[in-house]
Each structure stands twice: as structure tokens, then as C-alpha cells.
N, CA and C atoms as a LAMMPS dump frame, in Angstrom:
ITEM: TIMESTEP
0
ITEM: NUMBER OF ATOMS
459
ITEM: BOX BOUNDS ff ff ff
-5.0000000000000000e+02 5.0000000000000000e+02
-5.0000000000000000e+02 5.0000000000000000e+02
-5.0000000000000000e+02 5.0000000000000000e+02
ITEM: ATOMS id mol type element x y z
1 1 1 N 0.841 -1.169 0
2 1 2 C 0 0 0
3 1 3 C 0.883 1.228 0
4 2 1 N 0.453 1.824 -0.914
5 2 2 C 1.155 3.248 -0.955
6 2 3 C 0.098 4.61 -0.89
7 3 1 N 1.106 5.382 -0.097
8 3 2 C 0.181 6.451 0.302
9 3 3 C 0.494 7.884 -0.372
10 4 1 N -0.264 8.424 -0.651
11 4 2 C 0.175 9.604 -1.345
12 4 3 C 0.31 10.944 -0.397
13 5 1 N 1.153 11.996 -0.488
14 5 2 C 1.402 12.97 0.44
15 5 3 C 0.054 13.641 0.834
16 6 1 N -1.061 13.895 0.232
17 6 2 C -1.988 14.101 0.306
18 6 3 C -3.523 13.439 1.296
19 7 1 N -2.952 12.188 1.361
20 7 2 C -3.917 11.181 1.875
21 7 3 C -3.759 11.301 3.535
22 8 1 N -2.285 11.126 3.611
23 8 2 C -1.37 11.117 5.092
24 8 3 C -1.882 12.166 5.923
25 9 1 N -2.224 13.39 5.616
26 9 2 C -2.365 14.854 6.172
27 9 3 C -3.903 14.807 6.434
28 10 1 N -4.661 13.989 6.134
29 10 2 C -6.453 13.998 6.004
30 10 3 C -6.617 13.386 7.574
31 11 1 N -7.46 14.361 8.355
32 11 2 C -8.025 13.835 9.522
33 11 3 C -8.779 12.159 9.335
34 12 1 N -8.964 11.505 10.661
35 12 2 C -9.069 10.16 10.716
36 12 3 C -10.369 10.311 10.184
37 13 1 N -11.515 9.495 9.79
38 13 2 C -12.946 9.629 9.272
39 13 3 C -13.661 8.586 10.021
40 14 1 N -14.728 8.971 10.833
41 14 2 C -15.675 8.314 11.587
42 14 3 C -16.782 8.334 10.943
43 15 1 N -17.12 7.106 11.115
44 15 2 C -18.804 7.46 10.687
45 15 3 C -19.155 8.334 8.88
46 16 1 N -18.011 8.359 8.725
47 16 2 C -18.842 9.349 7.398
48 16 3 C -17.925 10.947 7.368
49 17 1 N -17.437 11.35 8.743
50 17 2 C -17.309 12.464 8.811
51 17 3 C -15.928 12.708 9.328
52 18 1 N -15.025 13.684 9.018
53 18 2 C -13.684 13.937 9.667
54 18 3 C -13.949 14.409 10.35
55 19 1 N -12.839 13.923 11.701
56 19 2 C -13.007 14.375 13.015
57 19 3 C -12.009 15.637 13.115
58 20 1 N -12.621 16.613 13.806
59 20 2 C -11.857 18.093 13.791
60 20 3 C -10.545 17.914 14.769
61 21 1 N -9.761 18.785 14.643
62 21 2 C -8.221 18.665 15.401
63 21 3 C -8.951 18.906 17.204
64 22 1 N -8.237 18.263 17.94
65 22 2 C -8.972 18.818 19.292
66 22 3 C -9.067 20.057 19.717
67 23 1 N -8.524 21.323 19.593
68 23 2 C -8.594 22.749 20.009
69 23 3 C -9.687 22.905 18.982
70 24 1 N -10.44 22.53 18.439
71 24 2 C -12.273 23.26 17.351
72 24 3 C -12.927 22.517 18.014
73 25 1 N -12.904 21.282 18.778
74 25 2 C -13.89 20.938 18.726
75 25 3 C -14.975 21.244 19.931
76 26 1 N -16.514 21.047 19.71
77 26 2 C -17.323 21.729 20.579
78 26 3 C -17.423 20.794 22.072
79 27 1 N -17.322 21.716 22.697
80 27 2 C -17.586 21.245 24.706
81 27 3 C -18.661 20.801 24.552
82 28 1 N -18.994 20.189 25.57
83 28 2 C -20.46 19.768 25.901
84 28 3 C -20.999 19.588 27.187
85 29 1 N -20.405 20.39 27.65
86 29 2 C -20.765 20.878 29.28
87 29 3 C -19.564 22.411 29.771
88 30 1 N -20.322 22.627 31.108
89 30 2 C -19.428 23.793 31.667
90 30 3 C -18.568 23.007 32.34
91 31 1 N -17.54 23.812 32.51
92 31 2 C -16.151 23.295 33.907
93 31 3 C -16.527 23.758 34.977
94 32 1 N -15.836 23.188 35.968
95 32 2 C -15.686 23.547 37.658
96 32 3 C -15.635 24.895 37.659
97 33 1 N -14.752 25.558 36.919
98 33 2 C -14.384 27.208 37.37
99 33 3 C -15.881 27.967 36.679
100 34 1 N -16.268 27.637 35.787
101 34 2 C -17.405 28.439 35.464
102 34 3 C -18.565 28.452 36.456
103 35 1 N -18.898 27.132 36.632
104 35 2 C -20.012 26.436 37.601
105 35 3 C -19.807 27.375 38.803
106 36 1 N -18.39 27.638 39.308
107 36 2 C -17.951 28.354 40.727
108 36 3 C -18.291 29.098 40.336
109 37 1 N -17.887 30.339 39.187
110 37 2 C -17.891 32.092 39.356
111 37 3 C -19.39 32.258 39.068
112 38 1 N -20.039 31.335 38.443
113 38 2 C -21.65 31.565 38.473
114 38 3 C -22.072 31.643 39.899
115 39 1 N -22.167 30.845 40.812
116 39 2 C -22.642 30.886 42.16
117 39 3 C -22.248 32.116 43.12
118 40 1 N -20.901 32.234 42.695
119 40 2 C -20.466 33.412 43.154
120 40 3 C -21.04 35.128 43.344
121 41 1 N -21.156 34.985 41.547
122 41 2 C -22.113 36.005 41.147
123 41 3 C -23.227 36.375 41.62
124 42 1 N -23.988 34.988 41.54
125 42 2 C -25.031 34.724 42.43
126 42 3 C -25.477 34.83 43.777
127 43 1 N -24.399 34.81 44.663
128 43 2 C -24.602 35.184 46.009
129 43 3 C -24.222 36.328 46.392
130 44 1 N -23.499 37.213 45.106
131 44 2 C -23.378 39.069 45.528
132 44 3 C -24.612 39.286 45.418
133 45 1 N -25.225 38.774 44.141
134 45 2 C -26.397 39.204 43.393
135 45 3 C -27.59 38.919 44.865
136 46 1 N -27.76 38.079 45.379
137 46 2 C -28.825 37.857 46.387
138 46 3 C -28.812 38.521 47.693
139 47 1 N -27.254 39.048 48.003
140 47 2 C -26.846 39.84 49.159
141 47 3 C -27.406 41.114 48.834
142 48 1 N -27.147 41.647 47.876
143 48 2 C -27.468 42.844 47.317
144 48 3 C -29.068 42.886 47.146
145 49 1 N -29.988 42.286 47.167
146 49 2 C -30.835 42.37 47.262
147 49 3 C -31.409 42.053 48.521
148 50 1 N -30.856 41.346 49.257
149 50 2 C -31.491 41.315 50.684
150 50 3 C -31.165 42.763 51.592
151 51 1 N -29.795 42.882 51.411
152 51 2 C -29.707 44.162 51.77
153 51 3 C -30.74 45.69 51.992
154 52 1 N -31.066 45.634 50.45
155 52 2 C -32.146 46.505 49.75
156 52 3 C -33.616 46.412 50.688
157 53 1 N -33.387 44.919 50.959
158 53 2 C -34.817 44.56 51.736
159 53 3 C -34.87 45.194 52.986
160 54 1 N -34.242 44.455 53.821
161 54 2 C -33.954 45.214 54.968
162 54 3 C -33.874 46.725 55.152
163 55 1 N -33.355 47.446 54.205
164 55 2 C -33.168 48.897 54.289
165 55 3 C -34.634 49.105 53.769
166 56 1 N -35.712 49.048 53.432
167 56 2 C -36.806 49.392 52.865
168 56 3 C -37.687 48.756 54.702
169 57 1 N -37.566 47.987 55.102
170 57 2 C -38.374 47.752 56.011
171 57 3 C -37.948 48.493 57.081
172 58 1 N -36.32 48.785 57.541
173 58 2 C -35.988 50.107 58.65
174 58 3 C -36.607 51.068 58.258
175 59 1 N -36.589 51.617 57.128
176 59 2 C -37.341 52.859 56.73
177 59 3 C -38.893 52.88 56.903
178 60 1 N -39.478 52.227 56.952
179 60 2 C -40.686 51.747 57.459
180 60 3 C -41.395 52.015 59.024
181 61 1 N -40.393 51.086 59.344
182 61 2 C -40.441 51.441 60.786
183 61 3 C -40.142 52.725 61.323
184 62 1 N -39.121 53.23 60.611
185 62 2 C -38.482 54.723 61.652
186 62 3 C -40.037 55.583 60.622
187 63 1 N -40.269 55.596 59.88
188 63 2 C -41.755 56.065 59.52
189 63 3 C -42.849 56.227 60.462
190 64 1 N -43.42 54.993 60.351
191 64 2 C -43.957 54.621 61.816
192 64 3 C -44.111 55.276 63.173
193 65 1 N -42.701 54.874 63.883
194 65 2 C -41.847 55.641 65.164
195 65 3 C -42.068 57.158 64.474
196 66 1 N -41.594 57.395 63.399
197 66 2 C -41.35 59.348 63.519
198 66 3 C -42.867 60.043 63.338
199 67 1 N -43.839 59.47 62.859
200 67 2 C -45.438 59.608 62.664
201 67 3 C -46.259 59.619 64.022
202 68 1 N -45.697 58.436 64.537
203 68 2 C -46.19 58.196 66.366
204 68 3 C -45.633 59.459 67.262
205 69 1 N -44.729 59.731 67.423
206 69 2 C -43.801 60.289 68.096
207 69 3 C -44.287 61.991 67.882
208 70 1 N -44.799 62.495 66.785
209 70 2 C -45.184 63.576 66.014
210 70 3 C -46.486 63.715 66.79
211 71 1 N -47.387 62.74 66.666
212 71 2 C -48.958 62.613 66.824
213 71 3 C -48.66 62.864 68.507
214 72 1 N -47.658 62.112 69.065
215 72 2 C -47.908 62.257 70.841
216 72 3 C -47.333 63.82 71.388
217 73 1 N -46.223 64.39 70.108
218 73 2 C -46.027 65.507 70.72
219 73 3 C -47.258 66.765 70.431
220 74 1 N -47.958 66.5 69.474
221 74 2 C -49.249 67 69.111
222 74 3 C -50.246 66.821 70.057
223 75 1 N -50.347 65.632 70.584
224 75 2 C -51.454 65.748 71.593
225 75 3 C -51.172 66.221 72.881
226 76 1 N -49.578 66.239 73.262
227 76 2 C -49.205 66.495 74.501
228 76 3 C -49.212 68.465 74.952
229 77 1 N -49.093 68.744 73.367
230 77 2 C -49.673 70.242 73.098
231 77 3 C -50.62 70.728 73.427
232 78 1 N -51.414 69.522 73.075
233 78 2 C -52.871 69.868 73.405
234 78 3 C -53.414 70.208 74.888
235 79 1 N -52.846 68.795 75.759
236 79 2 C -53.257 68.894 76.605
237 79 3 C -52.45 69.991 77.554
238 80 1 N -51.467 70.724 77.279
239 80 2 C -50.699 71.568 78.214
240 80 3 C -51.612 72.758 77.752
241 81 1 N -52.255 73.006 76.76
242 81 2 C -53.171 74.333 76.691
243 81 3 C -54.415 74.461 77.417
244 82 1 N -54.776 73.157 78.243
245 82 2 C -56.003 73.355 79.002
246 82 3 C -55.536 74.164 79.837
247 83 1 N -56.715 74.495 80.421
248 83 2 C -56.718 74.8 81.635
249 83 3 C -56.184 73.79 82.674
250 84 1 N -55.328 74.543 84.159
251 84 2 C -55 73.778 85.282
252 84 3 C -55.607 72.853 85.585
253 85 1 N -56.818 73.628 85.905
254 85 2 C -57.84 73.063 87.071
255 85 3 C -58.624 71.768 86.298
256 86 1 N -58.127 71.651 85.242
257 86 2 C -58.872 70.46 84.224
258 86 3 C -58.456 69.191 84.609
259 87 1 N -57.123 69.335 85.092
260 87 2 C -56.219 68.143 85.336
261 87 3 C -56.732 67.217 86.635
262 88 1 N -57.567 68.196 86.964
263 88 2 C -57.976 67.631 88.972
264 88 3 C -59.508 67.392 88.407
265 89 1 N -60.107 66.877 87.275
266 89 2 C -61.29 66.846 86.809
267 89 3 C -61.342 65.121 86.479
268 90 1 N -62.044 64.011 87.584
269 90 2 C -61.882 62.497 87.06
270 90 3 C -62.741 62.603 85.311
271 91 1 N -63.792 63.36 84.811
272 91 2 C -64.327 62.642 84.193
273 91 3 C -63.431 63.315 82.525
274 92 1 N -62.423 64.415 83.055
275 92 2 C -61.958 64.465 81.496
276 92 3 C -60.858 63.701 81.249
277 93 1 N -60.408 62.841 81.827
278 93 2 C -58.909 62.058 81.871
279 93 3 C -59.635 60.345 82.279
280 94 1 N -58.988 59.787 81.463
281 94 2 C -57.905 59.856 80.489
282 94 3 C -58.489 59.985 79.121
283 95 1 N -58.226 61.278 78.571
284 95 2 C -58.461 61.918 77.064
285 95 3 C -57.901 60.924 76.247
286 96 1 N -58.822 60.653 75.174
287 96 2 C -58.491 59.744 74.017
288 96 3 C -58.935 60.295 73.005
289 97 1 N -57.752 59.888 71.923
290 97 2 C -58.409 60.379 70.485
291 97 3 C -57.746 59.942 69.506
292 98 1 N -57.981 59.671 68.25
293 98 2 C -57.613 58.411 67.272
294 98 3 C -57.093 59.214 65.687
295 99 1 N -55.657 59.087 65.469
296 99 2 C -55.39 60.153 64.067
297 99 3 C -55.593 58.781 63.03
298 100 1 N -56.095 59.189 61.641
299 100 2 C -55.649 58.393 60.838
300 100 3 C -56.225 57.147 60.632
301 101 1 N -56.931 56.751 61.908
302 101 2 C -57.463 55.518 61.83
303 101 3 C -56.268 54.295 62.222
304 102 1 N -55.49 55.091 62.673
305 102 2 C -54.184 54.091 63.045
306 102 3 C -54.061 54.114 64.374
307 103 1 N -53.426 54.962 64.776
308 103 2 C -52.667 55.5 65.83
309 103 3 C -53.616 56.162 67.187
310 104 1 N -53.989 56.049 68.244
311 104 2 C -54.836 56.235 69.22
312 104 3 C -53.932 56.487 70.032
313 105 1 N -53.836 57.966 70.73
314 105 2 C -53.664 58.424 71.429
315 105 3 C -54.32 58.848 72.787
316 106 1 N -53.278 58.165 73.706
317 106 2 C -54.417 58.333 75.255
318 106 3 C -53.398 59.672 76.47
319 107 1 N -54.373 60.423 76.759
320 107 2 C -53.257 61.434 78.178
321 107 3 C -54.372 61.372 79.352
322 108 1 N -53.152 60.851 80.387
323 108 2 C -53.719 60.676 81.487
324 108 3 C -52.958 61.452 82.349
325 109 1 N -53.602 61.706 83.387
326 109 2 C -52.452 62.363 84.771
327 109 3 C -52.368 61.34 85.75
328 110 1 N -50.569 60.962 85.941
329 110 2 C -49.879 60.286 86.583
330 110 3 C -50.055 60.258 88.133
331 111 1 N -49.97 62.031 88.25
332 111 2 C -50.089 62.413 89.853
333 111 3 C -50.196 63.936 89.504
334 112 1 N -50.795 64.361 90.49
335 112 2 C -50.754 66.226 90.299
336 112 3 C -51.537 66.589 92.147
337 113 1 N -50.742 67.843 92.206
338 113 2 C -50.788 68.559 93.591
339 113 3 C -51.352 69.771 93.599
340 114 1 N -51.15 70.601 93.938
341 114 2 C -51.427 72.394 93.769
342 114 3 C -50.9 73.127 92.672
343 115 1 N -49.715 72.282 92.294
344 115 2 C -48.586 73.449 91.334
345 115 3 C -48.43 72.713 90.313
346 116 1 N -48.529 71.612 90.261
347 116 2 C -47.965 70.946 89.178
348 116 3 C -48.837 69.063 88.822
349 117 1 N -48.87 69.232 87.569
350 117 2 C -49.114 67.531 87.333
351 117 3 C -48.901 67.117 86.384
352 118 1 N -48.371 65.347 86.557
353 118 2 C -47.6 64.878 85.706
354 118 3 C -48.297 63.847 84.636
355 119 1 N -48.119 64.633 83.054
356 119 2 C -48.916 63.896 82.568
357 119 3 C -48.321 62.888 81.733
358 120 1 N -49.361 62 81.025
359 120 2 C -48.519 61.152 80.287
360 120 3 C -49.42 60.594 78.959
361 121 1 N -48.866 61.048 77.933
362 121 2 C -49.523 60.489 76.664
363 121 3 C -49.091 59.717 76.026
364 122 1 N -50.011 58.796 76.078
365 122 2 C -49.344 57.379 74.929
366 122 3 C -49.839 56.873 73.499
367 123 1 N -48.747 56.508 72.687
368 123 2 C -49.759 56.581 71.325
369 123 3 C -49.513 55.035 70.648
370 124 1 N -50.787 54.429 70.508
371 124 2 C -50.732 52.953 70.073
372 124 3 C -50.775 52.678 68.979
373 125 1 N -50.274 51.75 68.475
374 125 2 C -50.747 51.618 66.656
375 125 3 C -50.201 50.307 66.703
376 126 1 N -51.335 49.524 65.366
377 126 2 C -50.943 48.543 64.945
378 126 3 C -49.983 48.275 63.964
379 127 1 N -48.86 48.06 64.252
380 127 2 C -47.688 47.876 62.808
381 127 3 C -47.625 46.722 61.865
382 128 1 N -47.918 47.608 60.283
383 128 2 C -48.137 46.573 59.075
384 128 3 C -46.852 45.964 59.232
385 129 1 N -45.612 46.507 59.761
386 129 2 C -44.138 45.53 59.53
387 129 3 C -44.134 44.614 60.196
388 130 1 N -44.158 44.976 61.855
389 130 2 C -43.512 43.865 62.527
390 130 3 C -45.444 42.842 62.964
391 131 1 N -46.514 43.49 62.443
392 131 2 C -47.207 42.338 62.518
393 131 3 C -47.783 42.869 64.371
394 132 1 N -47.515 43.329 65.081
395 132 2 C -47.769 43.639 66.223
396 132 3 C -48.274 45.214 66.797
397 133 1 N -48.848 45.324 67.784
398 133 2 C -48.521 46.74 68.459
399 133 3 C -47.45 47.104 68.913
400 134 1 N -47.447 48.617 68.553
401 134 2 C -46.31 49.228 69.513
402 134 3 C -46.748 50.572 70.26
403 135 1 N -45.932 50.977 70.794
404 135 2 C -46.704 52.202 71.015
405 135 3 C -45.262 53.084 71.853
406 136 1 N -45.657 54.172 71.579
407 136 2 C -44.656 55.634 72.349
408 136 3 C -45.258 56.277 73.558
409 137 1 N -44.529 56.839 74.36
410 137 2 C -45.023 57.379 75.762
411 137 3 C -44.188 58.492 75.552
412 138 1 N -44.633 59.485 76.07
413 138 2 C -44.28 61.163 76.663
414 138 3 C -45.033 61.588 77.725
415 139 1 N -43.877 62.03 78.717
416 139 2 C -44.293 62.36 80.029
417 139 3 C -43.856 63.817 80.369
418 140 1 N -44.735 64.709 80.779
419 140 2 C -44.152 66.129 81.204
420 140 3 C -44.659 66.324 82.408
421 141 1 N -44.055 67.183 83.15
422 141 2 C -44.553 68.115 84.23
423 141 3 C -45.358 69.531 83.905
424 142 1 N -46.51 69.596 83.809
425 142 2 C -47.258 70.953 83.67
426 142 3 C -47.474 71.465 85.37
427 143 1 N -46.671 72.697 84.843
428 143 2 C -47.181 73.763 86.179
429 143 3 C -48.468 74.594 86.272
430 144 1 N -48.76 74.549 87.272
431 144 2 C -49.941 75.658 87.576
432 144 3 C -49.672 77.135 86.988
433 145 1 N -48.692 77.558 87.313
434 145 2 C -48.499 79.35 86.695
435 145 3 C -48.36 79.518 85.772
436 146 1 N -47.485 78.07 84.846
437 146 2 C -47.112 78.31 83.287
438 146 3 C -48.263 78.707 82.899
439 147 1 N -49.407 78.31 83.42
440 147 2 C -50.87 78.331 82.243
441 147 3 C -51.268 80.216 82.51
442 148 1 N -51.319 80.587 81.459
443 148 2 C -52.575 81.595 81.638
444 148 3 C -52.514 82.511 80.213
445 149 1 N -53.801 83.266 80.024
446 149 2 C -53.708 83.302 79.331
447 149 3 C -53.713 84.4 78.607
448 150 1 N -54.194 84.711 76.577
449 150 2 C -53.49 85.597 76.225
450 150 3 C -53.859 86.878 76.951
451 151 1 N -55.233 87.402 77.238
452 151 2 C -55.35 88.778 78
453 151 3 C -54.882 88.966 78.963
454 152 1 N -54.342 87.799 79.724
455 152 2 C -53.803 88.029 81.221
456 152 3 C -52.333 88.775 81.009
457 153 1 N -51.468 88.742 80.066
458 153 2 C -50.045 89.044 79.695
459 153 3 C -49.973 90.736 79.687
């Protein structure tokens, strides 16, 4: 058998078809290192979004807290513009009143003497985040003399 220079140089033939040199020919799966930097990717990618989560639900809450906190210094306004002698009155305490349909605000007096009494307003709400109530308290001392009023000045 003789071979011609031409014949020698021809890839092996399978089946019908020449087989390509090994650096062309096609993969047929991923490697270890790809499989890794995918997962990798993948777990910035999911950090980064949990992250996002969390920061959207603090903001929520300090919402919440800064809305509550607003409403009790509003009502605690309120009640330092009565009159003194209101405070030594059982049937106007403990004052309640409801903003929003959320948030219910209650002021009661703690203790009070001749000169002074100590009140305390609390504001309740049901929270869509944590699923529970919470609620804020503010407590002041109102004096008897602070009060009076504008014609008296």
C-alpha cells in the first residue's frame, strides 16, 4: 500500500465524517471554574438584594416611630393648653383620640398637687411591619403658673 502525500495529512474519518483537530472541537458541558464564578455572582447578586430589603423595612419602621412620636407631641400640646384646674377633673382624663385611623392616642395624669401635674400620653398603633402593636409614651410636668392666658399678659 502506498500512500500519497496528500492522503497522510487527512483527519481520521468516523462514521462518514472527519473528526476536527482537538482545540475546534465543541464542549459539551461547563467546567468547575465556570459552575464556581456563576454561584459566586449569584450570592453578591442575592446579598445585594437582601440588603435593599432590609433597608426598605428600617425605613418603614423609623416612619412609623417618627409619625407616632409627632402625633404624641401634638397631643401632649394639646393637653398643656387646658386649663389647670382640668387636670384635677376624674371625668376628662384619660383623654383619648384616634389620628388616621391608626394611631390612638391616650393622656392621662400620673399624679398632680397644687402646682404641678404629671402627665402622660401614649400613642398605640398597629404595625403593618412587625405584625404587632407598639406604642410611644411622653411624660411632662405641667405647672400651675405656666398656664394663663393671652389677656392676662
Amino acid at each position: 500500500m502506498s500512500f500519497s502525500g496528500c492522503e497522510a495529512n487527512m483527519a481520521p474519518v468516523y462514521g462518514g465524517r472527519e473528526r476536527a483537530p482537538v482545540m475546534f472541537r465543541a464542549r459539551r458541558g461547563s467546567s468547575l471554574v465556570e459552575m464556581l464564578t456563576a454561584v459566586v455572582i449569584l450570592v453578591f447578586v442575592l446579598m445585594a438584594m437582601g440588603s435593599m430589603f432590609l433597608l426598605s423595612q428600617t425605613a418603614a419602621y423609623s416612619k412609623e416611630d417618627a409619625t407616632a412620636t409627632a402625633i404624641a407631641l401634638r397631643f401632649m400640646e394639646e393637653q398643656e393648653g387646658r386649663p389647670f384646674d382640668e387636670f384635677a377633673d376624674a371625668d376628662l382624663f384619660p383623654d383619648t383620640a384616634s389620628f388616621s385611623n391608626k394611631y390612638n392616642a391616650t393622656a392621662s395624669v400620673v399624679s398632680r398637687d397644687n402646682f404641678s401635674a404629671r402627665v402622660r400620653v401614649s400613642v398605640e398603633w398597629g404595625s403593618v411591619m412587625s405584625g404587632g402593636r407598639k406604642n410611644v409614651s411622653l411624660e411632662r410636668v405641667i405647672s400651675a403658673g405656666g398656664h394663663r392666658n393671652v389677656g392676662e399678659l
